[in-house]
N, C-alpha and C positions, 0 to 999 in steps of 0.2 A: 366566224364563230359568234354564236348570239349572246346576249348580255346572260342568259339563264344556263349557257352550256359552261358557257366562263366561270357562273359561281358554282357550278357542280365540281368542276376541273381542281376550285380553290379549297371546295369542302373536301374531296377526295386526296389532294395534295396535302390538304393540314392534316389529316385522319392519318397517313400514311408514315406520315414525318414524326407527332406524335407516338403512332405504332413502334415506329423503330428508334425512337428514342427512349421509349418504356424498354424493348428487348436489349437494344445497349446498355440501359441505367441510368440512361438520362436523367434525372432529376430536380435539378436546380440547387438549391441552397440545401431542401434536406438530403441529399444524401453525403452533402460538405461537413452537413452535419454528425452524418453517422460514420462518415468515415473518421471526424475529428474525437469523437465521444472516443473516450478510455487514452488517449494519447494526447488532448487538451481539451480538457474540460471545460473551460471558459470560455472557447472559439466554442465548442459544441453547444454551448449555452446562448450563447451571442448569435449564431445562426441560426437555432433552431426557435427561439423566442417568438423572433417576429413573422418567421415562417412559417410555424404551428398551428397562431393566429389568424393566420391566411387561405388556412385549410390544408396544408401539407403535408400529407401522412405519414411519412417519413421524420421531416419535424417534428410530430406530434408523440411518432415513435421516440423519438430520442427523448424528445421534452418528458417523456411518461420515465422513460430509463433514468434522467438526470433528476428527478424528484422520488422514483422509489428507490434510489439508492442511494439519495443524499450527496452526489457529485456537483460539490461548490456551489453548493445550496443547503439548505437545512432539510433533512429529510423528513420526506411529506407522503406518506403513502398516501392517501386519499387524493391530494394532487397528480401523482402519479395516474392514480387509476383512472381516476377526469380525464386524464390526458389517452392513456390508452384506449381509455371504450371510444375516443373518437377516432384512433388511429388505427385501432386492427382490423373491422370489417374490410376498410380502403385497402390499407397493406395489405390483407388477402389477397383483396379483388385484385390488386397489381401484382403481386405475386402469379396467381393462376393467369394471369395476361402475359408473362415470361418477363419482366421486370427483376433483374438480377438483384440490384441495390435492397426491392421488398424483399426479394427470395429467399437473401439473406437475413432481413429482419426477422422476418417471420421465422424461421429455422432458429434465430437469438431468443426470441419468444417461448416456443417449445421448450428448447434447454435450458432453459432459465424455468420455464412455471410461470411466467408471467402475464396474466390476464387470459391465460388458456393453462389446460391440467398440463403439467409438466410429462413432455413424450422425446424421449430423445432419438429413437427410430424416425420420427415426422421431424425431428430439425437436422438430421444427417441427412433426410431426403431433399429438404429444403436445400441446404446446405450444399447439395451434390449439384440442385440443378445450377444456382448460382453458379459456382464452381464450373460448371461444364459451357455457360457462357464466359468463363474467363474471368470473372470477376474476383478480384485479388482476397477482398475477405473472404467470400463465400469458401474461396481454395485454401486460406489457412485455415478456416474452421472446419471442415472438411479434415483438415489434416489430423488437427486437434481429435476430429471423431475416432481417428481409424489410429494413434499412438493412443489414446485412454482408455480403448474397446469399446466407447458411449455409443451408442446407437447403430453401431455396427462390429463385425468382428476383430478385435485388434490385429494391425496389418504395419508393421510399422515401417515396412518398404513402399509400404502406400502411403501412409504420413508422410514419408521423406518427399515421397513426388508430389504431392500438393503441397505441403513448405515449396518446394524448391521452383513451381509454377508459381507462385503468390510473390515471394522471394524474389526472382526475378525479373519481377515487375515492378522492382523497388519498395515493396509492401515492408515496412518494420519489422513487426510484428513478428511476420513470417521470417522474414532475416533471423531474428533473434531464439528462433523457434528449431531452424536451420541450426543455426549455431548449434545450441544446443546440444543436437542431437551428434553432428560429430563430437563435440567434447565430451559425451556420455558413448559415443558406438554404437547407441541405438539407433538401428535399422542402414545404418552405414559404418564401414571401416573406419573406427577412431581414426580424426585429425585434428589435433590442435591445432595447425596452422592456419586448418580451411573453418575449424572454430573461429580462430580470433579475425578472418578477412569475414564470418559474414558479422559476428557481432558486432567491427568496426563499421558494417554499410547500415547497420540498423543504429550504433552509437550517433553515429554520424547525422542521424534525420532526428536524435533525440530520444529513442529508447532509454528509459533509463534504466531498465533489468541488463540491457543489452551495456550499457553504459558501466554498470555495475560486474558486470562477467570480463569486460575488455578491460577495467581497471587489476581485477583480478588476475589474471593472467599477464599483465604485467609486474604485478607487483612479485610471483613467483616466478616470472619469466618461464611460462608454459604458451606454448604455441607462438613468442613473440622475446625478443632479448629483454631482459630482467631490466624495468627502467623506474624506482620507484617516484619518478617526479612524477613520469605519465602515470602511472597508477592513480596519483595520488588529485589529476585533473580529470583523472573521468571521476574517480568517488566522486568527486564535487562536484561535479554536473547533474550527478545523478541524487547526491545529499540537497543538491538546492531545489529540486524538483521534488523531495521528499522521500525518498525512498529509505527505507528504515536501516536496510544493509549496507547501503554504502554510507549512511551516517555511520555507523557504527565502524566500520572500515576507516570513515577517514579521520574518528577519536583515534582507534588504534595507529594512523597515520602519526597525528601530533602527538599520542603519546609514547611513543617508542621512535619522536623523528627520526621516522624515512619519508624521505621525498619531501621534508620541510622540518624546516628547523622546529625545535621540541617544544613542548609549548601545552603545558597543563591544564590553563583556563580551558582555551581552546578544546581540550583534547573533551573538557569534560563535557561544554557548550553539546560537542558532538553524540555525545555518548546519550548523553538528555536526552535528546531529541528523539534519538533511535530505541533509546527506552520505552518514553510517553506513549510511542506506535505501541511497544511491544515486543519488540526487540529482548530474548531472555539475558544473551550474551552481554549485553549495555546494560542490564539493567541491574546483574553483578556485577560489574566493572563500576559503575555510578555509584553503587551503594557502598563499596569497598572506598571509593575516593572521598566521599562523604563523611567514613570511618576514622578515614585519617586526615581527613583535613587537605588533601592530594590536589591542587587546580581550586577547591572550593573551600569554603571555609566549616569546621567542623561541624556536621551535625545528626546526631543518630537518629530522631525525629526523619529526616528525610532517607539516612539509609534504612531504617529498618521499611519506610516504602517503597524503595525501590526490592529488596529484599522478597516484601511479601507480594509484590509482583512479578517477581521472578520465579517464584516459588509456585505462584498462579500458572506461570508459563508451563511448569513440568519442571524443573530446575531443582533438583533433589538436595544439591549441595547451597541453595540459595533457601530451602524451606529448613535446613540445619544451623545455617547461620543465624536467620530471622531466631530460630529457637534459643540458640546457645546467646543471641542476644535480646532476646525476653528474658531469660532465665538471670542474666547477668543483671536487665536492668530491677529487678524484681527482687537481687542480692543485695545493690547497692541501696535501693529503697527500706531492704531489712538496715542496715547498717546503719540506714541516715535515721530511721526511726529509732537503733538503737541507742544511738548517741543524742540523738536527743532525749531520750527519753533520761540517759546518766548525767545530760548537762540540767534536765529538771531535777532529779534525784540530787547531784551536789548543791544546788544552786538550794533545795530547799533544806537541804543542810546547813550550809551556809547562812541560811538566812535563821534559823530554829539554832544556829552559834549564837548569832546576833544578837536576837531578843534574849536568848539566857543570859548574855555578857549586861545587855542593857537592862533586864532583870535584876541581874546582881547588882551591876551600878547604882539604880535604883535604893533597893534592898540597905545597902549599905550606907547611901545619905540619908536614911530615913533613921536608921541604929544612931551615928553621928550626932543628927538633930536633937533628937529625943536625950 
């Protein structure tokens, strides 16, 4: 073979490899990226950075996702958008080349509205073909399509077969998704049991919703025996990752100790937290500990804000309290003006005694004198 047939052999051999590395999903760091986005944020930040920069389209996709949505970053729409006008036309062009990993961005894109008009039929078709090369997201979101009715007709025997393709693949997501839907009977015969085995495979990789449903169900012993210490280490796995519910689960924890000894500060530390999110549930519970003095030290200034953020939430019996404690602090303010107002009244009695007596006093050493 001659020197020019050899480099045809190398350019057709790299062209070919390539090929089927784009239809596998091959990608490199961006798609490590897009599979980390929404389950670690800062690995999705850390891989997609220097790979963006490098022209990655995938990267770039995510880099565009992690700045218009403010994911452990300050949120930067216009950064965002920099980042997407570089990354969609490429994501297309690899999407229409059979690129599962684009196939799926792009379908994210649609359903979202992001940097294209929002079309949920064009990202369930996306979504499908991903999916139909096997790729784990494209098959939960796929799922996603067909249990919400988004872009296609609601099918939620079809949801359950793409959770359970993504699923067992070890996809999280999809675990937790799975879960779910037996613990609800949607689209399958209620099972708590087969609930709590798949939300432990998704707990288990660090879901934290997933993390949060398997503390639950044990803390009621539904689908799993009643154990409230385990309960009380997935809330925490799932409060230290942030999630608003099992903060608030695991104030409820320390303050009513199950699964650890009782413990007020603590309880309230927790409550906080799951408040600040937005949490309504925590954020009557906080303002009520506030009121009394409960784990924190007294102060109505901080409940009536948590109050009137509860009240924000929908919280009807949290926008009566805030009231009944307006109305109270607004009694006590009449009160304190009234008294003061009868300690100026006696006081200028008292003092209109004073000059009469020192009047008279007067008065009468001057009769005296004279």
């Amino acid at each position: 073979m001659n020197h020019k047939n050899m480099k045809l052999v190398f350019i057709v051999t790299g062209l070919l490899v390539a090929l089927a590395g784009a239809r596998a999903g091959w990608c490199g760091p961006g798609e490590d990226a897009l599979l980390a986005l929404g389950v670690d944020n800062q690995r999705a930040l850390d891989l997609a950075e220097p790979a963006a920069k490098q022209g990655d389209p995938l990267a770039q996709y995510v880099l565009g996702r992690i700045y218009a949505e403010g994911r452990n970053v300050t949120k930067n729409e216009a950064e965002g958008a920099k980042w997407f006008a570089l990354a969609v036309p490429r994501v297309k062009a690899l999407a229409e080349s059979g690129n599962a990993p684009a196939q799926f961005a792009l379908g994210s894109l649609y359903n979202r509205g992001q940097a294209v008009s929002q079309d949920y039929s064009q990202a369930a078709a996306w979504f499908r073909k991903a999916a139909t090369q096997g790729y784990a997201p494209g098959q939960n979101a796929l799922g996603v399509c067909y249990v919400s009715g988004q872009g296609t007709a609601q099918d939620l025997a079809q949801g359950v077969k793409w959770y359970r393709k993504a699923a067992e693949q070890g996809f999280a997501i999809a675990q937790n998704n799975l879960g779910t839907l037996y613990a609800s009977g949607q689209g399958v015969a209620p099972d708590t049991g087969k609930a709590a085995l798949w939300f432990r495979k998704a707990a288990d990789q660090g879901n934290a919703y997933a993390q949060v449903s398997l503390g639950s169900m044990y803390s009621n012993g539904i689908g799993v025996a009643k154990a409230a210490a385990e309960a009380v280490k997935w809330f925490r796995k799932a409060a230290d990752q942030g999630n608003a519910e099992a903060q608030r689960d695991l104030g409820v924890s320390y303050f009513n100790g199950q699964g650890v000894a009782q413990d007020f500060p603590e309880a309230a530390k927790w409550y906080r937290k799951a408040a600040e999110q937005g949490n309504a549930e925590a954020q009557s519970i906080i303002s009520s500990m506030y009121l009394d003095g409960q784990g924190v030290a007294k102060d109505a200034v901080e409940a009536d804000r948590f109050l009137k953020m509860a009240c924000g939430s929908g919280d009807q019996q949290a926008c009566l309290k805030s009231q009944a404690l307006a109305e109270q602090k607004a009694a006590n303010e009449k009160r304190r003006r009234a008294g003061l107002i009868r300690v100026i009244v006696t006081g200028l009695f008292a003092l209109g005694a004073v000059l009469f007596v020192l009047y008279w006093i007067s008065g009468t050493a001057k009769e005296n004198a004279s």
